[in-house]
ZADO-1210 file (C-alpha; in nm, 4 decimals, padded with zeros to 6 digits):
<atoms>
<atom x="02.3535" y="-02.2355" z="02.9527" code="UNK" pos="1"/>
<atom x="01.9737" y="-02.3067" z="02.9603" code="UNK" pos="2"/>
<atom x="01.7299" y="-01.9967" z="02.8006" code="UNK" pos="3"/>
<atom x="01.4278" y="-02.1888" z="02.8800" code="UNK" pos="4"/>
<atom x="01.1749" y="-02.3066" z="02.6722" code="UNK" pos="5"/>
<atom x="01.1518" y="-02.1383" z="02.3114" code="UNK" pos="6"/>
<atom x="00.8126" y="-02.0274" z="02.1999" code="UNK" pos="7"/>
<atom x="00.7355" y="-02.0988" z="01.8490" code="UNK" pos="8"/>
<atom x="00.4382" y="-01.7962" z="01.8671" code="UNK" pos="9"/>
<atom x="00.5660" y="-01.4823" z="01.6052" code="UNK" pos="10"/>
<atom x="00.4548" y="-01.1289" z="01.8950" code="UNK" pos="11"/>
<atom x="00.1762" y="-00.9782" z="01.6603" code="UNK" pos="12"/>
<atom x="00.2313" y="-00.6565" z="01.5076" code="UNK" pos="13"/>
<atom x="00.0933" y="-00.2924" z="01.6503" code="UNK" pos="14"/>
<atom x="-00.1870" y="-00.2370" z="01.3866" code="UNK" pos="15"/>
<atom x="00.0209" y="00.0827" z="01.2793" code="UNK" pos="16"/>
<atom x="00.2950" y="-00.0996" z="01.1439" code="UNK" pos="17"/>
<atom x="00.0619" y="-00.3106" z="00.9034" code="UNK" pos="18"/>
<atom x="-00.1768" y="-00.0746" z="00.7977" code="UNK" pos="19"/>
<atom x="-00.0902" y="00.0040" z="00.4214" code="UNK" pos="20"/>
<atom x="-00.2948" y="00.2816" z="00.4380" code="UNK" pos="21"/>
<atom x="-00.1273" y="00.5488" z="00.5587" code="UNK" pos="22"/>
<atom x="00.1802" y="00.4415" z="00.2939" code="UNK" pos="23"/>
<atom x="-00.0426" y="00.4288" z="00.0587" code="UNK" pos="24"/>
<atom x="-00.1806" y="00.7851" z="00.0674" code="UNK" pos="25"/>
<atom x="00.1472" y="00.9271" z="00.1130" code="UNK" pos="26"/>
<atom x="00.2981" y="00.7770" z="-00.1873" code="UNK" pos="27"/>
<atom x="00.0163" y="00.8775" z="-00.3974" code="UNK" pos="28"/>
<atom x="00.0217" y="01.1961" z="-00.2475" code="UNK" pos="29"/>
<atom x="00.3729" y="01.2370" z="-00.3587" code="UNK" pos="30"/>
<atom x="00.3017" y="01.1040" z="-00.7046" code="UNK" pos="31"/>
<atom x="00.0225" y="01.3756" z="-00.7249" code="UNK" pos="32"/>
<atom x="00.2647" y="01.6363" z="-00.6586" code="UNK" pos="33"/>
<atom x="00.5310" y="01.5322" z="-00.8389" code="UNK" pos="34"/>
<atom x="00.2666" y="01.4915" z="-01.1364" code="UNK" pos="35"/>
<atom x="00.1995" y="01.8791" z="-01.0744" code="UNK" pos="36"/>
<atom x="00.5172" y="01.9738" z="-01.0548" code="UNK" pos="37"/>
<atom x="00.6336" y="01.8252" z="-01.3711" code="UNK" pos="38"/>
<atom x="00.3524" y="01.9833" z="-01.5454" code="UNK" pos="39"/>
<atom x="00.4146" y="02.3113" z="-01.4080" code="UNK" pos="40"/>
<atom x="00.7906" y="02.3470" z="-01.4089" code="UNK" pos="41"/>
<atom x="00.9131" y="02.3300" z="-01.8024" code="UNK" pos="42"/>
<atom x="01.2311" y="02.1811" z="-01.6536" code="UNK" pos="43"/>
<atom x="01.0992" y="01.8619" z="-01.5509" code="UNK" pos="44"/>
<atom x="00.9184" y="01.8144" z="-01.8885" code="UNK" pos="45"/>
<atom x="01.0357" y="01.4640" z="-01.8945" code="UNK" pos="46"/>
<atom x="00.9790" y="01.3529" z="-01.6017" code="UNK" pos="47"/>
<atom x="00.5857" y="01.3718" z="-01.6891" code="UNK" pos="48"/>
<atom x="00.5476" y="00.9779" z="-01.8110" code="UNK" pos="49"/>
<atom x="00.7025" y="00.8745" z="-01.5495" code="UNK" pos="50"/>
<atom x="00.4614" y="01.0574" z="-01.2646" code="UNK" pos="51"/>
<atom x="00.1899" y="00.9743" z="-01.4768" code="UNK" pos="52"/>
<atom x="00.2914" y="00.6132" z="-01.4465" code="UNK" pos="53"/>
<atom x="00.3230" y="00.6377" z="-01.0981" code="UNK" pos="54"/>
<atom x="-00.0207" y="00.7661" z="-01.0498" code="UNK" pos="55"/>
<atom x="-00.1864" y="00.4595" z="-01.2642" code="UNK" pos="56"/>
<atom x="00.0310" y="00.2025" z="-01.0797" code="UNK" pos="57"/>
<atom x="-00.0955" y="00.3522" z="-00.7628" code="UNK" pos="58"/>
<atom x="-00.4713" y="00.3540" z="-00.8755" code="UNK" pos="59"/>
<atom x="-00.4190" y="-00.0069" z="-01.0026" code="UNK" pos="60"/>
<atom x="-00.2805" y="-00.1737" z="-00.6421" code="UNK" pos="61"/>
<atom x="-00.5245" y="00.0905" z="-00.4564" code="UNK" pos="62"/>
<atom x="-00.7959" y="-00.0644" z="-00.6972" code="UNK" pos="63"/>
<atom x="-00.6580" y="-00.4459" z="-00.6521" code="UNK" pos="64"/>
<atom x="-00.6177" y="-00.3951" z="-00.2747" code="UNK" pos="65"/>
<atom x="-01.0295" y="-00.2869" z="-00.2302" code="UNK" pos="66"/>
<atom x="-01.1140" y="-00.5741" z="-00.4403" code="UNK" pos="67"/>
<atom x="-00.9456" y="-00.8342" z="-00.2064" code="UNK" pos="68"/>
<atom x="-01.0427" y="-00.6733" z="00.1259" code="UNK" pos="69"/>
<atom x="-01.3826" y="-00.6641" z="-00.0193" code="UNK" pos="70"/>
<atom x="-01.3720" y="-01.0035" z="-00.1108" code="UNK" pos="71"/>
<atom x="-01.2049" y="-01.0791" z="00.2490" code="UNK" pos="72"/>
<atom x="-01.4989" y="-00.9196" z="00.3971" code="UNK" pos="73"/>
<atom x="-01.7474" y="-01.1197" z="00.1580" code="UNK" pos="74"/>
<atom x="-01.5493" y="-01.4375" z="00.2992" code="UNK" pos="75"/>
<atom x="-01.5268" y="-01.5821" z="-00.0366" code="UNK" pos="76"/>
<atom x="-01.3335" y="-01.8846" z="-00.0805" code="UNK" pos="77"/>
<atom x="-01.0157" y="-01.6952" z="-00.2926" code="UNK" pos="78"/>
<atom x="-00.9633" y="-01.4099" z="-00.1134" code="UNK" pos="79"/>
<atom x="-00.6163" y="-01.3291" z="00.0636" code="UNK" pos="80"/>
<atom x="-00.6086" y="-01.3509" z="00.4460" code="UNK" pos="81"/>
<atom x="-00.5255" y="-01.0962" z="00.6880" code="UNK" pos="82"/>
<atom x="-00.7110" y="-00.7457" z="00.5021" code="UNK" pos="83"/>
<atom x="-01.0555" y="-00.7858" z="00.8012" code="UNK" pos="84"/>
<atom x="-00.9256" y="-00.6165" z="01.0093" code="UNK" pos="85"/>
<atom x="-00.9998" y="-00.2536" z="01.1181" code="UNK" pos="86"/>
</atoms>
């Protein structure tokens, strides 16, 4: 049983599926509340380090992720492929 010929081509991706952006908002958005809420309800007392973690790791790959699509944009030599696009 022939298929025919196999392509060797990977089908691009519809740009929502690789946009980090909108997963990126809604997980900090989620951190942010959870941050609240652990500040307002006494109950979750100890769960404050933890959101306030989650917020700085957030910020920090937000932060790293400008720098390389601004360097992408640049075209410097270094910078990771793929972040161009709009």
């Amino acid at each position: 049983m022939d298929a025919g010929p196999v392509s060797r081509e990977m089908p691009h991706l519809p740009r929502s599926l690789v946009d980090p952006r909108p997963v990126v908002l809604i997980g900090f958005a989620a951190w942010a509340v959870a941050t609240v809420l652990a500040f307002v309800v006494p109950a979750w007392a100890d769960a404050r380090p933890v959101c306030l973690m989650g917020l700085f790791v957030g910020v920090l790959g937000s932060s790293i992720w400008l720098a390389q699509r601004r360097s992408a944009l640049r075209g410097d030599k270094g910078a990771q492929v793929g972040l161009t696009e709009d």
